[in-house]
N, C-alpha and C positions, 0 to 999 in steps of 0.2 A: 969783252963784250958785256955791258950791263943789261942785266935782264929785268923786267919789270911785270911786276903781276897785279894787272888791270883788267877792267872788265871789255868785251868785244860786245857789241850789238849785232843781234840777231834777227832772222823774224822779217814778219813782210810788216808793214805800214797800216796796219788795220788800224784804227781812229786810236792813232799814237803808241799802240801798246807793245813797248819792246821788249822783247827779251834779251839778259846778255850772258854771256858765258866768262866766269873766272877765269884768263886763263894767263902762261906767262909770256912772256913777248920780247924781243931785244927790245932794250930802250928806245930807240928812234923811229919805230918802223911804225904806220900808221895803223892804225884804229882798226882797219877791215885787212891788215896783211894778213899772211902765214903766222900762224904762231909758233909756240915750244911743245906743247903741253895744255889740254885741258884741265881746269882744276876741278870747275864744278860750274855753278848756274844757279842766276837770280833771275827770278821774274814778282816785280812790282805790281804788277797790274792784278793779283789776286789777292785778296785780304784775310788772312795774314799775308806778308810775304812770303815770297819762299825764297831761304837761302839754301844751295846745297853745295857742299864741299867736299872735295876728299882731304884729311889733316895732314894723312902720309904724306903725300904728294905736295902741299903746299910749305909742312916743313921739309922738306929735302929740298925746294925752291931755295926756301928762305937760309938754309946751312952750307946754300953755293951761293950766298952773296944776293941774290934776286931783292928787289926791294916792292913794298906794297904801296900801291898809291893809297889817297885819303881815303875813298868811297869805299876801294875793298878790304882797307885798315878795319872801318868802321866797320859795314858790314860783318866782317870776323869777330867782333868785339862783342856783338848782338847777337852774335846766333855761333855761340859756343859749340863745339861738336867732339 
């Protein structure tokens, strides 16, 4: 099973402003399934953003093979922990 660690959207629909949660996912399962695993939580709509992570948890993802999409690549990249 390929596991992928992307972000889920959360949150109700208030004038656009989502929140999403890190977390891991099998590969093919949609957007709003069941997940694996929480990792952490972004939410955009506050300035600064706020990224929050757990590192544990997303290397032990990443050391069973889990791979990161671009958004949560980058995100990680910008907000070291």
């Amino acid at each position: 099973m390929e596991v992928r660690i992307r972000l889920q959207k959360v949150g109700k629909n208030a004038k656009k402003r989502y929140n999403y949660r890190i977390v891991a996912m099998a590969g093919m399962s949609a957007r709003q399934s069941r997940n694996l695993e929480i990792l952490g939580h972004y939410d955009p709509a506050k300035q600064p953003a706020v990224v929050v992570f757990n590192r544990e948890k997303l290397d032990k993802w990443l050391k069973r093979g889990a791979r990161m999409t671009d958004t949560v690549r980058s995100l990680v990249k910008k907000h070291p922990k």
